[in-house]
N, C-alpha and C positions, 0 to 999 in steps of 0.2 A: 759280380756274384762272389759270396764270402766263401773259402774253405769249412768244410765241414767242423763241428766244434763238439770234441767230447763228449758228451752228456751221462757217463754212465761213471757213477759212486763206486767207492773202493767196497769191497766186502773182505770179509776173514771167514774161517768158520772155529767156532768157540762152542763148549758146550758150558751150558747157564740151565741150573737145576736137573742135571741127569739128561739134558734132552740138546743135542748136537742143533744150530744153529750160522746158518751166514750172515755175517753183522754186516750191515750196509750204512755208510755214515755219509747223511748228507746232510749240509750246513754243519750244526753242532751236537745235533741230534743223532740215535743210532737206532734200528729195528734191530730184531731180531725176526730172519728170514727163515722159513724150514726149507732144507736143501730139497726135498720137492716139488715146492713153489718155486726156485728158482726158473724154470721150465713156463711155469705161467707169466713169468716177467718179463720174458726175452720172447719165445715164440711166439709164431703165428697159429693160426685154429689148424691148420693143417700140419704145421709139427710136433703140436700137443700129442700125447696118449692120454689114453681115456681116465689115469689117475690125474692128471696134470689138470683135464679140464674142468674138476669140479671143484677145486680149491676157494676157500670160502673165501681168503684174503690172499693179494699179491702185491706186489709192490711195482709199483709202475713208473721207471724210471724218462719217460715219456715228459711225464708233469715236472721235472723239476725246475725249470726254465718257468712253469709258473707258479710252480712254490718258492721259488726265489724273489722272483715280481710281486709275488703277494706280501712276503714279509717286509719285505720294504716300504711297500704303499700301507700297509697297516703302521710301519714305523713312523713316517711322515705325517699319515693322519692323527697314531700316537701323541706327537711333539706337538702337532695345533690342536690336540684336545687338553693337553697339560697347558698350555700357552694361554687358551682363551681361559681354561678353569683359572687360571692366575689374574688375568685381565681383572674375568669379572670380581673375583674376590678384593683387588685392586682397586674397582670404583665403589663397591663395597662400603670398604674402609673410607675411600673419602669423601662418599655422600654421609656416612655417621661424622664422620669428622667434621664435614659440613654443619650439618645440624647444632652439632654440641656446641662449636662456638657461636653460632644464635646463640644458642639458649646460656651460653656462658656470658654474653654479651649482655642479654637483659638482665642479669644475675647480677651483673655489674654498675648495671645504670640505676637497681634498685639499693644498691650500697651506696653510690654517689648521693642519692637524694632519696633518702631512707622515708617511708609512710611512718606516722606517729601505730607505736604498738598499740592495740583494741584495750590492753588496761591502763597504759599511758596516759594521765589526763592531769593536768594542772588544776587542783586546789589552792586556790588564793596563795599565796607565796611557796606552800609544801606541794612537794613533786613526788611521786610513787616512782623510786628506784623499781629500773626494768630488771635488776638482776633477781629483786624479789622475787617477781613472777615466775625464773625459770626455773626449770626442776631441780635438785639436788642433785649434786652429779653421782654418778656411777662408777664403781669399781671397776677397772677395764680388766678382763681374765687374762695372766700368762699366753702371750704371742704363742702359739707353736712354731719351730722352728723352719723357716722355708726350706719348702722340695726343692730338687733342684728342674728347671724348667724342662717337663717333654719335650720329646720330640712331635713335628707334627706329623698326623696320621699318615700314612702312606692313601694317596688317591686311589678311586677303585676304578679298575680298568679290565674290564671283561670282555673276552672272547667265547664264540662258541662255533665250535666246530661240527657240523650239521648233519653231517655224513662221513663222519673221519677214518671208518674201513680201521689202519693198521695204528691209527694215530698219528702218523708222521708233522703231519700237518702240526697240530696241536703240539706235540714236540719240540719242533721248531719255533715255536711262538712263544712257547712258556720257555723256551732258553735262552731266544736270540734278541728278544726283545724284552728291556730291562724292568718298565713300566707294569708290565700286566702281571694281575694280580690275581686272576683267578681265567681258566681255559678250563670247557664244559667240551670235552669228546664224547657229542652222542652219535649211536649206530642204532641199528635195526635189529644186527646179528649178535647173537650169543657166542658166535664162534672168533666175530670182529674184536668182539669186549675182552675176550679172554688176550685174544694176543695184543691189542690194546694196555691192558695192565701188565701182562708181560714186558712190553717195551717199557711203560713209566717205570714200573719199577730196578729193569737195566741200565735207563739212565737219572734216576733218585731224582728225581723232578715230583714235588710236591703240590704244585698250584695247580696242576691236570689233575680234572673229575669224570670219570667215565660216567657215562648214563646210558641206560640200556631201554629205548623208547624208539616209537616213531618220530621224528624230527620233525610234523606237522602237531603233532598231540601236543609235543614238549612245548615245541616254542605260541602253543595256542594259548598255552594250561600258564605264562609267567605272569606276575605279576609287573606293577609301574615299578618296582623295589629290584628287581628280578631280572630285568630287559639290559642287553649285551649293546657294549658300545661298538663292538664287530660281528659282524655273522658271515660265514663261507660256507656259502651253498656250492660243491664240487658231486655233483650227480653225477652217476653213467646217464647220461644222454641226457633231456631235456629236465630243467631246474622250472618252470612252470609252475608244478605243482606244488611247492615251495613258497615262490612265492609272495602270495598273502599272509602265507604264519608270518615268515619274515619282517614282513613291515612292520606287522603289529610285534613282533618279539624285538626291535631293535630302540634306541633312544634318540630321543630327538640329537639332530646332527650326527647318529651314527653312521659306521659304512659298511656297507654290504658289497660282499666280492662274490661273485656271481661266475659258476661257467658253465655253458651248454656246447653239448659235442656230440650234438645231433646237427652236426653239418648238413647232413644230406636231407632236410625237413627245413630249415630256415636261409638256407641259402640255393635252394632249388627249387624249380616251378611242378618235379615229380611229385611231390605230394602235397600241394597246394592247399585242400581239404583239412590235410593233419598241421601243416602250417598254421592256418587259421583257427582250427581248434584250440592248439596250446600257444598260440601268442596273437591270434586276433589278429590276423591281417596274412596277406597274401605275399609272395618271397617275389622278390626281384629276379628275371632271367639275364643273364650278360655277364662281362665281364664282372660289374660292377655287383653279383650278387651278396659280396658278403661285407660289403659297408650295408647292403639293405637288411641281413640278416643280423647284423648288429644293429640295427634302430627297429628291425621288429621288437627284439629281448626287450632295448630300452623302451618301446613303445605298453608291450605288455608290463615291465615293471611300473610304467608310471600310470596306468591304468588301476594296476590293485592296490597302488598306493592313493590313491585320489578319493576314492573311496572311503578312506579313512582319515581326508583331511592332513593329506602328506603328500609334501614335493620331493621329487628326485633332484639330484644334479651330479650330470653323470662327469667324475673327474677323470677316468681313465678308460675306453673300451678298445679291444684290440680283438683282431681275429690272428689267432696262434696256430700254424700247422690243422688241426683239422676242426679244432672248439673255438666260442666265443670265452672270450675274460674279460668282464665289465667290472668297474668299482664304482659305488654308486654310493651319493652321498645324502641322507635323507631328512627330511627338514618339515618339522610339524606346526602347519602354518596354510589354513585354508583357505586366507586371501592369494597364496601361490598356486593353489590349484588351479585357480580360474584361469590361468596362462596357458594349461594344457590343451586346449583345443585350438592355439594360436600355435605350439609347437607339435599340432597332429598334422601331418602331411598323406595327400596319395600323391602316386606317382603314374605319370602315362608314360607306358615305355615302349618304345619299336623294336621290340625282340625281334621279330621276327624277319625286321627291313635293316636298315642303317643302325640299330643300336642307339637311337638319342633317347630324351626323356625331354620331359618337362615336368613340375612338383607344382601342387596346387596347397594351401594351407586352408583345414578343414573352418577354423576358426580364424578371425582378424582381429589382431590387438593395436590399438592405436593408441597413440601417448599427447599427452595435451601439457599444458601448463596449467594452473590454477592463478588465484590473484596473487600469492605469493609468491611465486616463481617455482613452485615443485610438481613436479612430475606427474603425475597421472594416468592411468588407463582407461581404457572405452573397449570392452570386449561386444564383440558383433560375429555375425554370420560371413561367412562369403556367396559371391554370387557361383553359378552353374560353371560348367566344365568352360577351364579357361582357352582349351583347346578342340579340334576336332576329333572325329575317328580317324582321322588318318593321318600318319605322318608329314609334316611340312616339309619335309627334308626329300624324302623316298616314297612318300605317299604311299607305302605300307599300312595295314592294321597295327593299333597301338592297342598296350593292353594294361590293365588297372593295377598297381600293385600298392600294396598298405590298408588299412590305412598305417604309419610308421613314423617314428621321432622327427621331430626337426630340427631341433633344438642341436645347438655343440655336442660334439662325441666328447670333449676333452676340457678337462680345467688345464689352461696352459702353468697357472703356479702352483700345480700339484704336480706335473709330470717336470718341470723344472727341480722343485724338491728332490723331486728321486734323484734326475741324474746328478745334482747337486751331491748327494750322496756315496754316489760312485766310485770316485776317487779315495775316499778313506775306506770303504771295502774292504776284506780279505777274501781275495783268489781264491784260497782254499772252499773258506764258506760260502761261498757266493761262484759259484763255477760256470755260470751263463751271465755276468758281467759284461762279455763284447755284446751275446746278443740285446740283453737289454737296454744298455748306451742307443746302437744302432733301429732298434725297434722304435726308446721313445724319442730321439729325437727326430724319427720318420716322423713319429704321432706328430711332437711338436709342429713339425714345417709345416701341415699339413691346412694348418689356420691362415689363411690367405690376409687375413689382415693383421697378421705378423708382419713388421717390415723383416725385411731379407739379411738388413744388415743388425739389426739387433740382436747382440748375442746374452742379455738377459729380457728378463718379460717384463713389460714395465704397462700399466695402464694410460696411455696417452687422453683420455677422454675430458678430464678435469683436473689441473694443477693440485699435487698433493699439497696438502697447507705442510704447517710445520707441527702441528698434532699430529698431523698421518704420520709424518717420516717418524715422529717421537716414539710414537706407537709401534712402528715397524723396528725400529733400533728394536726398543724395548721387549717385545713379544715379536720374536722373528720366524717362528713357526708356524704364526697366523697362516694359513694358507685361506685367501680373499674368494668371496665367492663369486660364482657367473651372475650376471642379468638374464633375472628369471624371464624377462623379453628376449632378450637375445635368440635369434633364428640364425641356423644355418643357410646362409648367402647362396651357397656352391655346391649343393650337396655332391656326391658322388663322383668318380673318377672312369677314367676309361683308359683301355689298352691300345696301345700304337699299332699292333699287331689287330686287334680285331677293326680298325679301320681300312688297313691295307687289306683284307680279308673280303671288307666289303666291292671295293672297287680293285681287287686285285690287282693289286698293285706291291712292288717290293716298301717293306717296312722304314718309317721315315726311323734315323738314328736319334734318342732321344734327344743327344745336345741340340740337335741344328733342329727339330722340332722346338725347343722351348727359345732357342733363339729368334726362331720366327713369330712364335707367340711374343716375344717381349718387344721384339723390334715395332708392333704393330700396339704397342703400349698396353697389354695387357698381363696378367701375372699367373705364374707356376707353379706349381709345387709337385713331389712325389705321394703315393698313399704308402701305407706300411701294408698294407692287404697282397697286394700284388708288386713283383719289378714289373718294371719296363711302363708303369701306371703312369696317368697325369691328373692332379685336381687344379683346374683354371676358371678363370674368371670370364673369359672367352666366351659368345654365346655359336649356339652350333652352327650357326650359315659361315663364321668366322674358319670354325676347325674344319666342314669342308673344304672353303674354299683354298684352307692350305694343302688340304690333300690335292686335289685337282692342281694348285701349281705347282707340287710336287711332281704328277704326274708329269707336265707339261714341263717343268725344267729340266726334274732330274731323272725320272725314270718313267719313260712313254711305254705302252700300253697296247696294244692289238685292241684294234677297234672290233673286232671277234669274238673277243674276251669273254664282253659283257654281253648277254642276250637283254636282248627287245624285253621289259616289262619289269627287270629285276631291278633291286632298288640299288646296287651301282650305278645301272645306266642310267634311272633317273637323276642321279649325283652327277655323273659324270657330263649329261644333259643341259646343265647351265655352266660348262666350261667358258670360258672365256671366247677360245675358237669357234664353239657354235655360235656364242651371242653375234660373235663380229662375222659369221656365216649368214645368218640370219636378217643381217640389218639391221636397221636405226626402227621404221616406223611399223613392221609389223612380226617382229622377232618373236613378241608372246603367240600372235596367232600361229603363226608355222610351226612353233615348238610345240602348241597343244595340236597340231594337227599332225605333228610325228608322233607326239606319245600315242595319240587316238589307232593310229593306222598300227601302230607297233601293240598295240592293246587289241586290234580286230585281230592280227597275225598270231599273238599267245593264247587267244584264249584258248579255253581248254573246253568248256561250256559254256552255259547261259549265266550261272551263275559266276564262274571263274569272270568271264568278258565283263557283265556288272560290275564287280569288283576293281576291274581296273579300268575301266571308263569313269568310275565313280573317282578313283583315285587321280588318274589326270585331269578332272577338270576340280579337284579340288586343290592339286596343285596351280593351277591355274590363278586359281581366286588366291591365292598366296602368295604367284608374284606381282598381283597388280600391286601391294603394297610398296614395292620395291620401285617400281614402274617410275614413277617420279626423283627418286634417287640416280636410277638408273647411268651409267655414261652415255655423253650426245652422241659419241663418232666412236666407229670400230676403231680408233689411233691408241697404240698402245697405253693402258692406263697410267694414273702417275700416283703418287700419293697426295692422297684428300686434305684438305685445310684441315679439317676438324679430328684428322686422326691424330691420338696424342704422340709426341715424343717418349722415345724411353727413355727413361730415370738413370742416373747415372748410379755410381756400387750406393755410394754413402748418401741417398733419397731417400726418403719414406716411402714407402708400395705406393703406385699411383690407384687410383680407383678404374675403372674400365668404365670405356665411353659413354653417354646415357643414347638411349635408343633414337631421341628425336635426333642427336647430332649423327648417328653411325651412317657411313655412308654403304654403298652400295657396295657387296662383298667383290663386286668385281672390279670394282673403282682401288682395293686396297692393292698395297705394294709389298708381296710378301717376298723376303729374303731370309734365305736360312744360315743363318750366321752360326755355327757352329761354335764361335769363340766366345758371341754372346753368351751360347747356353749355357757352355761353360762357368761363366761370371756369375750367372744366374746360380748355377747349383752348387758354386764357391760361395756364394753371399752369405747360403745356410751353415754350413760348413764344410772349413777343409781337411778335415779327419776322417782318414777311412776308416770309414764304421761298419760293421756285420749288420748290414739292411734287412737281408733274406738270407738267411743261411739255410745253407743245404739239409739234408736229413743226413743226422750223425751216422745213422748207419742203416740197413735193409729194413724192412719191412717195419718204417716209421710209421706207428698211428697206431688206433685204439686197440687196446688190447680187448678179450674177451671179457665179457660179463662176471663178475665173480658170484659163485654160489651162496647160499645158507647153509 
């Protein structure tokens, strides 16, 4: 865990036009604060007084960490929108260039072997000179003297800042960033505008336009002439409403940076209702809520984009402290839309038991060949719940969440670009630098078919010809897009701690957990959401059964612990010790006839006892699957033929087993190799980076609502 890191801007106080002022300088940019509002920027609702809390504008040094991230990712998106606008002007030029030597070619072939001219005709030996026929020539006017050659236009590169409150945003964009050419700061408030202009005009920045509108009118009311190659939606709390203007206010391939900090609505099952009103689908309970409440945002943005015949692709989403921050990259192109239903997902989750899931996709995209060898899709339906009501695991109630994204959180050569940028920085400007290094290259690892040992991002899929690499010389800001197929493999992650939780058990240490995942040939990763997180490739009878040899190796358990019915002891229940308690030939019947008896002993009622009779013998039906896998003899197990080797540092990620070969989880030989894990989370990198860092300082999170 990283030491805490600064985050709070130098002020002065200055008085600017008769009126006293605290200048706050963050990046290049400066506000001016009234020492009033100081008091709304730092306290809590409870150490406000009553002038403090109606303040119509504050400054809220909370966000700079993602006003920093934003101007960067605006700058990278910047440089591949200059890049491609060059490209295309680039084949431009040499498809006319093309042309004209045709046409200069048959120009030519008609001079080699000239047609007789139409008054051209031989009279008996006398011949009609062709010079007769042409016109008399013409006085040519006095050349005027050549100009000397313009310059070319400067490209127009717009921003609009959606909700910009004090302007800072806007500020920052029109000074830190060379390219933009015009930043539109509109608000709601008349009280925002005023000190808005105030700020522009303290730091003489001309290409900032205040607008004084609703920010759904504004961006309804633009024209195709009109529409922002950026847009920054930074609402208090949920950006929903937003939006739809959005899409339609932005340009084809624009991006839009998105944040909602209405945490407690899309990363909790408390308001479930209000969840689904403003993003159309139901929040995830668990550890793993706030990957789910980042793919609801993205699931409702690519909703009201579809509509209008526009694809998302989301290059950067993070959950930050207590908001989401998505950038989203938007592409007008109605044969992509049709993917969205291969990249809608629900989820079955075991809140309430063991914590696992399973992801079902609402639509199925399959890829064909043609007669030429190109690619293809076939969009179809899928079939009914690929699972039960109850848990395989713990035979728990599972419970519905989404429908939500499927599709990659992350263009890996867009969060590349950023930290690419990092290093030429200035500290001064840029003052959450460690955090953001440490945050994207969490994002980065988080791609599991990232090899480990890759320390740039490279498309393995099809050899670059030698156009491609010309092209990437040539235009190296191109930032490449996703495959609008492309499905997230692995969704979501889980806590080592809410495992041990379930079967009470002491917490496995993360190294010698991933080293026990790798030893067993499968791959790891961290999430940036949470420490102490895992996203693996592993399916979950695997990640039990390293819990249970955990227990059994390294830290035993009071068979007390767990009561009769709970979904540990179900977990606990296909340990190895009872299988080899049990016997060879009627192990499953005795073991449904303990859960059954253990099921008469908890119930509670008629209805409780149902429930978990129903659940034992659905587990039941879920290990006969297994049954034939099985090991023949209680003799200690060994490791199986078909389980892979691990890869050594300098391998490509292996892929994880297929199901027909996996053997029997109690047939695997798990070993928690500590030094493996190590290797493993060296592969990524060996730079201590600011993963999670601490809250700078008390009462970290959203401030109060600002007034009108």
């Amino acid at each position: 865990m990283a030491t805490p890191q600064s985050e709070t801007p130098q002020s002065d106080l200055v008085e600017y036009q008769g009126v006293k002022y605290n200048v706050v300088k963050e990046g290049l940019a400066k506000i001016l604060n009234p020492p009033s509002q100081e008091a709304a920027s730092k306290g809590t609702k409870k150490d406000l007084k009553s002038d403090d809390q109606v303040q119509s504008v504050f400054y809220n040094p909370i966000q700079q960490f993602n006003r920093d991230l934003s101007v960067l990712a605006i700058r990278a998106h910047g440089e591949h929108i200059i890049d491609l606008r060059k490209q295309k002007a680039a084949q431009k030029i040499k498809k006319r260039a093309g042309n004209g030597e045709k046409k200069r070619k048959r120009e030519d072939d008609q001079t080699e072997n000239p047609r007789p001219a139409p008054g051209t005709e031989q009279k008996g030996d006398a011949e009609v000179d062709t010079e007769l026929a042409q016109p008399p020539p013409v006085e040519q006017a006095p050349q005027p003297e050549a100009k000397p050659e313009q310059a070319d236009p400067v490209p127009s590169f717009t921003v609009l800042d959606a909700l910009s409150a004090t302007g800072l945003r806007a500020l920052r964009y029109a000074s830190e960033l060379p390219f933009v050419t015009k930043v539109v700061a509109n608000d709601l408030s008349e009280s925002a505008i005023k000190s808005m202009k105030t700020n522009i005009a303290y730091n003489n920045i001309e290409t900032i336009q205040p607008n004084l509108a609703d920010a759904r009118v504004y961006m309804y009311g633009l024209d195709n002439a009109s529409k922002f190659d950026v847009i920054d939606l930074d609402p208090y709390g949920t950006a929903s409403p937003f939006l739809d203007a959005a899409v339609q206010a932005a340009k084809d391939g624009a991006l839009l940076c998105v944040t909602c900090t209405d945490a407690g609505v899309w990363a909790s099952t408390g308001y479930s209702e209000k969840a689904f009103s403003l993003y159309g689908g139901i929040p995830i309970k668990g550890s793993h809520s706030h990957e789910g409440g980042l793919r609801l945002i993205l699931n409702s943005l690519a909703m009201s984009a579809s509509k209008y015949g526009v694809a998302i692709e989301p290059l950067l989403s993070l959950s930050i402290d207590f908001y989401a921050r998505v950038f989203v990259r938007v592409h007008r192109s109605p044969a992509q839309v049709k993917f969205n239903a291969g990249n809608t997902m629900l989820v079955y989750n075991c809140d309430s038991g063991c914590g696992a899931w399973s992801t079902q996709t609402i639509g199925s995209t399959k890829a064909k060949l043609d007669r030429r060898g190109n690619p293809i899709h076939h969009h179809g339906i899928n079939k009914g719940p690929t699972v039960g009501p109850q848990c395989e695991h713990c035979g728990s109630k599972t419970h519905l969440a989404g429908p939500m994204w499927a599709g990659p959180l992350h263009n890996p050569h867009f969060i590349q670009k950023i930290l690419d940028m990092l290093p030429g920085a200035d500290p001064d400007t840029y003052q959450t630098c460690a955090r953001i290094e440490g945050m994207l290259t969490t994002a980065l690892e988080e791609d599991l078919d990232l090899a480990p040992s890759q320390s740039e991002i490279s498309t393995p899929k099809q050899p670059a010809s030698n156009t491609k690499n010309q092209q990437d010389a040539e235009y190296p800001a191109i930032i490449p897009r996703m495959d609008v197929a492309a499905q997230e493999k692995y969704p979501f992650y889980f806590s080592l701690s809410s495992l041990a939780k379930v079967v009470h058990s002491t917490t496995i240490p993360i190294d010698e957990f991933r080293g026990a995942i790798a030893h067993l040939g499968y791959r790891s990763t961290r999430s940036h959401t949470k420490p102490n997180s895992v996203r693996t490739d592993a399916p979950w009878e695997v990640i039990w059964e390293i819990m249970r040899e955990w227990i059994r190796q390294r830290a035993p358990i009071k068979e007390s612990s767990l009561k009769p019915g709970t979904p540990g002891a179900a977990i606990m229940a296909k340990s190895r010790d009872n299988l080899r308690k049990l016997g060879d030939e009627d192990q499953w019947l005795s073991l449904l006839k303990k859960e059954l008896m253990s099921a008469v002993e908890a119930g509670r009622d008629v209805s409780d006892l149902v429930t978990k009779v129903e659940a034992a013998l659905y587990r039941s039906g879920s290990r006969t699957s297994w049954q034939t896998a099985a090991p023949s003899g209680p003799s200690e197990p060994s490791r199986p033929e078909a389980e892979p080797q691990p890869a050594p540092d300098n391998a490509p990620a292996t892929t994880q087993p297929q199901a027909s070969n996996r053997a029997h989880p109690s047939a695997l030989k798990v070993e928690f190799d500590e030094a493996l894990g190590r290797q493993v989370s060296a592969a990524h990198s060996t730079k201590r980076l600011v993963r999670y860092q601490l809250n700078p300082r008390a009462n970290w999170g959203p401030l109060n609502r600002a007034g009108r």
